[in-house]
C-alpha positions as semicolon CSV with decimal commas, in nm:
position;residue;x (nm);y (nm);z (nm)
1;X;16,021;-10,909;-7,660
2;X;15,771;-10,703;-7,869
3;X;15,919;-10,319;-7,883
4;X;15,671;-10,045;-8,012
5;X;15,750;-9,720;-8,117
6;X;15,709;-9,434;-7,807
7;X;15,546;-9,132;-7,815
8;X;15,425;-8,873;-7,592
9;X;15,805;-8,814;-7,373
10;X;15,748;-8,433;-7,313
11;X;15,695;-8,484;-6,931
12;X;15,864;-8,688;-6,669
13;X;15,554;-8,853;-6,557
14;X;15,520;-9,010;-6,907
15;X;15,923;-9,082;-6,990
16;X;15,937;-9,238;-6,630
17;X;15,630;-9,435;-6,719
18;X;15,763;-9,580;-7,029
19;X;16,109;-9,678;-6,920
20;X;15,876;-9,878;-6,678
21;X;15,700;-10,032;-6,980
22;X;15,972;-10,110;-7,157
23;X;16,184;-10,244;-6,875
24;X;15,921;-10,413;-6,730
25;X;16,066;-10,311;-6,395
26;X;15,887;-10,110;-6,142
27;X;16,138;-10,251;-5,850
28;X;16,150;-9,969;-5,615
29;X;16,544;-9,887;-5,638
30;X;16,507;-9,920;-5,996
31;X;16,251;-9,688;-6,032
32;X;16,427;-9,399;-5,795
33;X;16,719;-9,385;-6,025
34;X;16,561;-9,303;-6,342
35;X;16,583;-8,950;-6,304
36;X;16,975;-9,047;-6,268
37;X;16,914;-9,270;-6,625
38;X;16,780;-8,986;-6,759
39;X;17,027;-8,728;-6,710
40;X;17,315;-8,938;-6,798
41;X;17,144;-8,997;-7,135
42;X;17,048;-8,621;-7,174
43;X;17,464;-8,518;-7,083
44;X;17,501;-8,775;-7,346
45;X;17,312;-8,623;-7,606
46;X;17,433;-8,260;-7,508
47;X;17,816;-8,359;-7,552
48;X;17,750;-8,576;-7,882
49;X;17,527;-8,257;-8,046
50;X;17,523;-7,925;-8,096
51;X;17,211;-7,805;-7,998
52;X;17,115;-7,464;-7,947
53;X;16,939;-7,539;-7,644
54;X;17,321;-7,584;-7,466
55;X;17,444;-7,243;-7,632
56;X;17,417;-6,970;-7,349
57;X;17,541;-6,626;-7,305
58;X;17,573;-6,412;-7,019
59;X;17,704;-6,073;-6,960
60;X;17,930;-5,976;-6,657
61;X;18,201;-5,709;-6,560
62;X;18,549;-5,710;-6,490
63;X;18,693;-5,484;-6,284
64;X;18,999;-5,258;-6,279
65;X;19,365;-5,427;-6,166
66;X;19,203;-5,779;-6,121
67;X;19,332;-5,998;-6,374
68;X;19,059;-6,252;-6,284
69;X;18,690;-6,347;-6,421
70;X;18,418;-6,528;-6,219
71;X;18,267;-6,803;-6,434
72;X;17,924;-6,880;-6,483
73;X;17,797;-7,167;-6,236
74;X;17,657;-7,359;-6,504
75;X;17,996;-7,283;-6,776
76;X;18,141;-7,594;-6,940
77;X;18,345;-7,450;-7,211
78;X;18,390;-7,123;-7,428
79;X;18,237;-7,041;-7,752
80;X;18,380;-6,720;-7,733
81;X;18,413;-6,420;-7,518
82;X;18,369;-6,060;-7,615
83;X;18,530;-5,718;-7,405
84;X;18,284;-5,436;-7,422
85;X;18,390;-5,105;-7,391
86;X;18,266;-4,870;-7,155
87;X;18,249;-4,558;-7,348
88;X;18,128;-4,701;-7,690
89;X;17,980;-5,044;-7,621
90;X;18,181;-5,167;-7,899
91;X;18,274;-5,543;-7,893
92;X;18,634;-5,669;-7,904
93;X;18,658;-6,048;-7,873
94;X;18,913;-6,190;-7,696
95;X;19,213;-6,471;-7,829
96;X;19,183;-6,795;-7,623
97;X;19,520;-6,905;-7,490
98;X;19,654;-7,124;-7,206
99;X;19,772;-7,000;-6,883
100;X;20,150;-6,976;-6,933
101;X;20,109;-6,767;-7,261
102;X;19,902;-6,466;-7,046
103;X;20,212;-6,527;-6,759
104;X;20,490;-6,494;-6,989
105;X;20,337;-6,238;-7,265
106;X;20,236;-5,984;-6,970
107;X;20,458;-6,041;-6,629
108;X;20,426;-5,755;-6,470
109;X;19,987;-5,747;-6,352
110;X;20,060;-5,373;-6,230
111;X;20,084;-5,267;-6,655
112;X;19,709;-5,285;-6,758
113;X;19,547;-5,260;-7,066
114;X;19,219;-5,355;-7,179
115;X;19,230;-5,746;-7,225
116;X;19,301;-5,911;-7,536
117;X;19,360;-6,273;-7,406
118;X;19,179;-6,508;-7,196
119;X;19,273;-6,821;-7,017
120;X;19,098;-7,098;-6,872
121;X;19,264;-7,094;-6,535
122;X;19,086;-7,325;-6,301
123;X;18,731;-7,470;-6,263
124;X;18,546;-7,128;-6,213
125;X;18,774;-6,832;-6,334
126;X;18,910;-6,740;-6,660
127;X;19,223;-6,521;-6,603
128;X;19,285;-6,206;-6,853
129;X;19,621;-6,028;-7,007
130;X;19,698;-5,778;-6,981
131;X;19,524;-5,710;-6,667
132;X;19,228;-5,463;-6,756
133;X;19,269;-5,089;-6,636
134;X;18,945;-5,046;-6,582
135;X;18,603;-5,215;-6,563
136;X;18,478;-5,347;-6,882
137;X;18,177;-5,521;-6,975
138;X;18,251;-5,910;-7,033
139;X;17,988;-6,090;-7,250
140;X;18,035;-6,467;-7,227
141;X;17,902;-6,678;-7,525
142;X;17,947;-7,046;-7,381
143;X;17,815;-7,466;-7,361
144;X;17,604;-7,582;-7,062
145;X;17,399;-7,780;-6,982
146;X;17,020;-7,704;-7,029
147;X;16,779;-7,810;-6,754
148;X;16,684;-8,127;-6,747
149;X;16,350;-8,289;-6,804
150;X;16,426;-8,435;-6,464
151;X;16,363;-8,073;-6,344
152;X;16,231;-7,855;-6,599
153;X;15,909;-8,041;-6,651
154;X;15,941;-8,059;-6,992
155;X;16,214;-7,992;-7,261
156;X;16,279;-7,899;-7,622
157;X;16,457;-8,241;-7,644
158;X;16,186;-8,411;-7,461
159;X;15,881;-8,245;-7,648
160;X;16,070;-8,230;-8,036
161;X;16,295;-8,570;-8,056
162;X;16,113;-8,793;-7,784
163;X;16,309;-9,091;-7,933
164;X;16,643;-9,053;-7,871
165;X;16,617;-8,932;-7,525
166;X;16,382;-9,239;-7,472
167;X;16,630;-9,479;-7,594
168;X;16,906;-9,318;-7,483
169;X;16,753;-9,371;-7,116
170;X;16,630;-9,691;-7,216
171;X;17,020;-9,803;-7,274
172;X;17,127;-9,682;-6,928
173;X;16,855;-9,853;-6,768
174;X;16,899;-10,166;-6,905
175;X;17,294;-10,138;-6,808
176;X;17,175;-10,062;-6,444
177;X;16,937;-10,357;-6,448
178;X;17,241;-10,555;-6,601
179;X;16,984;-10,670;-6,882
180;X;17,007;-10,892;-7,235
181;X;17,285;-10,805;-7,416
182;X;17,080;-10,791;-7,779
183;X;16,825;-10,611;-7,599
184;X;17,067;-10,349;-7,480
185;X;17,255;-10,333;-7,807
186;X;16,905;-10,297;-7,976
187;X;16,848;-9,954;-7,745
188;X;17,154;-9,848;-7,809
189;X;17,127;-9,865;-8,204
190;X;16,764;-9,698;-8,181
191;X;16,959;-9,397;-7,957
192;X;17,228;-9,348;-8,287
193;X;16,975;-9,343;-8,531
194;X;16,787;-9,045;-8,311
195;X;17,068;-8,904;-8,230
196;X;17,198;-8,921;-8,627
197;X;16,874;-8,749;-8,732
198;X;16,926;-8,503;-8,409
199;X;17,308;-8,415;-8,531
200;X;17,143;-8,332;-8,924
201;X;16,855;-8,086;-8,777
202;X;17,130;-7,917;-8,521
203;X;17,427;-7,911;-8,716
204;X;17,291;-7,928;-9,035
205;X;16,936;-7,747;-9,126
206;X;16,999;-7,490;-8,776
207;X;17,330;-7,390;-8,920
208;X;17,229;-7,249;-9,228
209;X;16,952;-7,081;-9,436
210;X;16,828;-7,048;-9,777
211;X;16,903;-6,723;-9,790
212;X;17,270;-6,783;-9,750
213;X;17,362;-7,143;-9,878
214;X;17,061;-7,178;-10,096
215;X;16,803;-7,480;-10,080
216;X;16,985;-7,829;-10,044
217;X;17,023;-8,014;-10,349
218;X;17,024;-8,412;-10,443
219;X;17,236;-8,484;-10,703
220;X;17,057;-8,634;-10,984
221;X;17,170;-8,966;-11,193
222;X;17,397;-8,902;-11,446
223;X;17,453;-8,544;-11,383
């Protein structure tokens, strides 16, 4: 089976198209669940890198004698979160703990403070100590998911590494269509070496600048 390099996956019309090429399915079930390929390949790629496109930050309010915070809809996990106060604006940002240490370090939800804790208490609320004596602005810096090409139309990951969403959705494909073993461990190591070159740019060249950490440097022979 003759594989050529893709281009060109910055839309759905064209990524659905080629996972039809390369398949060589166009079985009608088959072809309703890419947008389900897709997105499990995209989550994929989102929990294996970080990209900037899955970095978000919103800004909310808590409010006086309510120890609770309303998450974001689309909030996976914290990259930090930041108490703003109301006179100032000034930032504080909060300690991450767990539930029992904002119980047993403030008891009593009737002294309040502004925070200086936060806990992940269930699916959509963070809970605060000590419980905040007035409203404060809450800025949340946290991972989600970005939209998906299956949506959006088209997608930084989509339009500026084509390849390694391509394969990646080529891999779960194939599992779906319960293809050739070699053929599906030949997607999946075209999907690590994308994703390899992804994880350099993102957590590599994105996380620094010249300014700072100076150009990069290849040691030379002998030196």
């Amino acid at each position: 089976m003759a594989i050529s390099y893709a281009v060109g996956v910055n839309s759905p019309t064209n990524l659905w198209q080629l996972i039809q090429n390369y398949t060589e399915s166009t079985e009608s079930t088959f072809v309703a669940n890419i947008p389900t390929f897709v997105v499990q390949a995209e989550q994929r790629i989102y929990n294996s890198v970080q990209l900037p496109a899955a970095r978000k930050n919103v800004t909310a309010n808590c409010t006086a004698n309510n120890k609770y915070l309303t998450l974001p809809a689309d909030w996976l996990a914290a990259f930090s979160v930041a108490v703003i106060e109301p006179v100032t604006n000034a930032q504080s940002y909060l300690i991450n703990k767990d539930v029992s240490f904002i119980r047993s370090s403030y008891p009593d939800p009737d002294t309040a403070a502004a925070p200086v804790h936060y806990a992940l208490f269930d699916n959509d609320t963070f809970i605060l100590g000590p419980t905040p004596d007035q409203s404060y602005g809450i800025e949340m810096h946290y991972f989600g998911y970005p939209d998906s090409i299956t949506t959006a139309g088209t997608t930084w990951l989509g339009t500026n590494f084509e390849t390694v969403l391509l394969y990646g959705s080529l891999r779960e494909a194939y599992l779906y269509l319960k293809g050739e073993q070699d053929i599906t461990a030949y997607y999946e190591q075209k999907y690590q070496e994308g994703l390899a070159l992804l994880k350099n740019l993102a957590e590599g060249k994105e996380m620094r600048d010249s300014y700072r950490s100076g150009n990069p440097r290849i040691g030379m022979m002998g030196s």
